[in-house]
C-alpha positions as CSV (number, residue, x, y, z in Angstrom):
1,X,0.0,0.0,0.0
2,X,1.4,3.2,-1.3
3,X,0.7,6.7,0.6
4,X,1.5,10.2,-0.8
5,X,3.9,12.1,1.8
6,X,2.9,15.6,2.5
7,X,4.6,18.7,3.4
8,X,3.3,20.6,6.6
9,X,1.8,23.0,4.4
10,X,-0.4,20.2,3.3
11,X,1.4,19.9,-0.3
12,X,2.5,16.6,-2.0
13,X,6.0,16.4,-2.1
14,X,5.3,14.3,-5.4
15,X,6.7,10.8,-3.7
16,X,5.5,7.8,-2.5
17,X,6.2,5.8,0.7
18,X,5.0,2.1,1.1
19,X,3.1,0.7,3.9
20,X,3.9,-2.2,5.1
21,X,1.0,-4.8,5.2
22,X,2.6,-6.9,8.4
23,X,1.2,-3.5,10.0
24,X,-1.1,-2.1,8.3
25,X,-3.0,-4.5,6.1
26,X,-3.8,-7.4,8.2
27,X,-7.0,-8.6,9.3
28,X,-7.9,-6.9,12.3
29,X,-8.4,-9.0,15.7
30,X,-11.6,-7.2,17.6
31,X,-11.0,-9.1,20.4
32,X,-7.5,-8.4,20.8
33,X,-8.6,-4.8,20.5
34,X,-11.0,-4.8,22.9
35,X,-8.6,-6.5,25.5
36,X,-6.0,-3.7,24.6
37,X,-8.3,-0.6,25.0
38,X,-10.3,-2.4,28.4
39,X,-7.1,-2.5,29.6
40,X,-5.5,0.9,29.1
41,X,-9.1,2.7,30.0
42,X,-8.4,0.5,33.7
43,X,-5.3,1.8,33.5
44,X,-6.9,5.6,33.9
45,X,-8.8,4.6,37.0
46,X,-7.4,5.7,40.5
47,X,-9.5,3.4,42.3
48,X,-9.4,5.6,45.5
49,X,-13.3,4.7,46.0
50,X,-14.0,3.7,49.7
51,X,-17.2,3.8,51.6
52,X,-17.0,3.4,55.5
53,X,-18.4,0.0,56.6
54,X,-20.1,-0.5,60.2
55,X,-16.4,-1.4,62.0
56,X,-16.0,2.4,60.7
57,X,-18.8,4.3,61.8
58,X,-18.6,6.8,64.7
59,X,-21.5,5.6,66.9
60,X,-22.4,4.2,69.7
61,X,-22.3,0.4,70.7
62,X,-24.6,0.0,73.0
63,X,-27.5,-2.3,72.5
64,X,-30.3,-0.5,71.2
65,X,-33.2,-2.7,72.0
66,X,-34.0,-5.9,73.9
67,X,-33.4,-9.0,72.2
68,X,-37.2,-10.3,73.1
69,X,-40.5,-9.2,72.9
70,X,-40.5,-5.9,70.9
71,X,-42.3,-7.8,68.3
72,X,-39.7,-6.9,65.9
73,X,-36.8,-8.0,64.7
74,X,-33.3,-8.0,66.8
75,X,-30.9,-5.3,66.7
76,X,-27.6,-4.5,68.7
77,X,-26.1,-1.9,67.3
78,X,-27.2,1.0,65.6
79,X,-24.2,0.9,63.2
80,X,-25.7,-1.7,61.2
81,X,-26.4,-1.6,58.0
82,X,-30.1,-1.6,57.7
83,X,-30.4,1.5,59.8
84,X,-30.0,5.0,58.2
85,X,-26.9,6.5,58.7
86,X,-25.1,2.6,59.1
87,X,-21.8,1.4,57.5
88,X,-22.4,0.0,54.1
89,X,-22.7,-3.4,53.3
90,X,-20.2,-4.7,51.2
91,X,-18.9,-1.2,50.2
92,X,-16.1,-0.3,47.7
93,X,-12.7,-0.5,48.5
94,X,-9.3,1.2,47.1
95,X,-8.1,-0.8,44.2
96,X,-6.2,-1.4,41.1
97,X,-8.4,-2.2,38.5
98,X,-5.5,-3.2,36.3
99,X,-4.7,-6.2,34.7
100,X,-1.8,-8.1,32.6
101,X,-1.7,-8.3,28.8
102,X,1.2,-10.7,26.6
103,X,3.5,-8.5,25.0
104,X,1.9,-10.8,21.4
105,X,-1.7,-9.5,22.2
106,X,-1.2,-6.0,22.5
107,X,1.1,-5.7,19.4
108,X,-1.7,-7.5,17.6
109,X,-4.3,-5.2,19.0
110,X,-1.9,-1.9,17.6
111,X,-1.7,-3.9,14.3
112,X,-4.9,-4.2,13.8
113,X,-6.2,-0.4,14.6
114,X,-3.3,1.0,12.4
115,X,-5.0,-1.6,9.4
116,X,-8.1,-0.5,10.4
117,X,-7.8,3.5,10.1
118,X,-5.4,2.8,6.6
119,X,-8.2,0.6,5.2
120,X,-10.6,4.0,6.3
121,X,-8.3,6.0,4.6
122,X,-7.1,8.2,7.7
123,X,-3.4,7.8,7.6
124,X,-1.3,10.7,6.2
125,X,2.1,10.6,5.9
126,X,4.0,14.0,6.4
127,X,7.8,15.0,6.0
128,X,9.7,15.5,9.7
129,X,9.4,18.8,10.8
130,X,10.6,20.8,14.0
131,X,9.8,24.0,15.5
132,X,12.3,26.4,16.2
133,X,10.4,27.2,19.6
134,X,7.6,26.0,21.2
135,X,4.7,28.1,19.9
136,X,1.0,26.9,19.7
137,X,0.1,29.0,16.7
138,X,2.6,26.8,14.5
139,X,1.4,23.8,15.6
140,X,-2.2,25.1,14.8
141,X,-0.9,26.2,11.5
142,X,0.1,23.0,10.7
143,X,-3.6,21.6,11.5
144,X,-5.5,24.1,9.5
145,X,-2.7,23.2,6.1
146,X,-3.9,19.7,6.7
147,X,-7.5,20.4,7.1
148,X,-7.2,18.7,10.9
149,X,-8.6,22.2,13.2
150,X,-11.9,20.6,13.8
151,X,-10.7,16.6,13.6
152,X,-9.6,15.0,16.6
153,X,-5.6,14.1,15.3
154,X,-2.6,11.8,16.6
155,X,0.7,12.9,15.4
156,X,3.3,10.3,15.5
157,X,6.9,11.1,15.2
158,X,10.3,9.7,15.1
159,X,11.3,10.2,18.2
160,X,10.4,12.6,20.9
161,X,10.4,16.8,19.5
162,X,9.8,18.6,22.2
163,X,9.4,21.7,20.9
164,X,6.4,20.1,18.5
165,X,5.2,18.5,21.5
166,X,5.2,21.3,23.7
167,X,3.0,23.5,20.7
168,X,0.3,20.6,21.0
169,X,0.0,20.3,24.7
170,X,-2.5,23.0,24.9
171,X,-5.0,21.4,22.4
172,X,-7.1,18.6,23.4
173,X,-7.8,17.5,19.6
174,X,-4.8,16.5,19.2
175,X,-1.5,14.0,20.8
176,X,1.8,14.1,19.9
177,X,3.5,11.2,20.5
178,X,7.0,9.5,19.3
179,X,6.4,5.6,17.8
180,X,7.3,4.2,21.0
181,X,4.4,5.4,22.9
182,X,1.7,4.6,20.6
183,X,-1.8,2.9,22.1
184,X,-4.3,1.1,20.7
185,X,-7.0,3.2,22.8
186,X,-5.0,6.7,21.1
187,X,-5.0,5.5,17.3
188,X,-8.8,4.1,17.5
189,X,-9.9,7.7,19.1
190,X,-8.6,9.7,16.5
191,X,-10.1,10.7,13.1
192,X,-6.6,10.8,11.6
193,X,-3.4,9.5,12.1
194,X,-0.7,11.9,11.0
195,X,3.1,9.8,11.0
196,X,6.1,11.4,10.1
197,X,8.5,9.7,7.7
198,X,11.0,8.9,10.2
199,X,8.0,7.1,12.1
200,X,7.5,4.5,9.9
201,X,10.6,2.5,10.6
202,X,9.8,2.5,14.1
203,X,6.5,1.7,13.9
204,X,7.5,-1.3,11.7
205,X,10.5,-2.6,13.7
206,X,8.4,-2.1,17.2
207,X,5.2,-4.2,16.0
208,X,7.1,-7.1,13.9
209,X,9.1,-8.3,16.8
């Protein structure tokens, strides 16, 4: 699969990289993906919940009734549960919600949501760039030359910039990230995928091991 590469003025630079299809033009795995991105939205839980349970209450502990003949049922202590103001019954507790992947599975899963958004035709391929400082306006600059201003975008380069990062960071449409850090979650919630040149080698070399 051939892709035009593009300038970041949005131009074609008249040549031609190839995709490779070990990456991005297999058959994609749905239930690998949906382990991948179950697993990185646990990931984004604290899992600080906690609710006080009746060894936690402030109250007292006397006996609040007789056992016998109130014609009701028993009580002894008006932390319990089924009394307003009680502990909880089985309440939640902190947490972590994580859980463990095989290195195979999640490869797959990136595999098969970079095949998926090239067989949806939202990969572009762009020449490297840099910024000479950190400046949001060039970053959006680039975004409006590649008609991306109102598209949610993941930029994937080379290797960490960051001065491009740094121009991103204050616009939640779009991520900046090098090849390394790439997630199956972040290239499934963008509209397009933007990789740099440089990129692809990475890419390729990270998800064929």
């Amino acid at each position: 699969m051939k892709v035009a590469v593009l300038d970041i003025n949005g131009k074609d630079t008249g040549r031609k990289v190839e995709l490779s299809a070990e990456v991005f033009g297999i058959e994609p795995n749905d239930h690998a993906i949906y382990l991948d991105v179950k697993q990185y939205l646990a990931n984004q839980r604290q899992g600080t919940h906690k609710a006080k349970e009746r060894g936690e209450i402030t109250g007292s502990t006397r006996k609040i009734k007789k056992q016998k003949g109130t014609g009701t049922a028993r009580a002894g202590s008006i932390k319990s549960p089924v009394f307003r103001g009680g502990g909880r019954i089985f309440g939640p507790r902190p947490r972590s919600y994580s859980f463990k992947l095989n290195k195979n599975l999640k490869r797959l899963a990136r595999k098969s949501a970079l095949s998926i958004q090239a067989k949806d035709n939202n990969l572009v391929v762009i020449e490297d760039f840099n910024f000479d400082t950190p400046k949001t306006k060039n970053f959006v600059n680039v975004l409006k030359a590649l008609d991306l201003d109102s598209k949610k975008s993941l930029f994937v380069l080379g290797e960490s910039n960051n001065n491009v990062y740094l121009s991103s960071r204050n616009l939640k449409s779009s991520k900046v990230v090098s090849n390394s850090r790439l997630s199956t979650y972040g290239i499934l919630n963008a509209n397009k995928i933007v990789i740099s040149e440089s990129s692809l080698e990475g890419i390729k070399n990270n998800l064929s091991k």
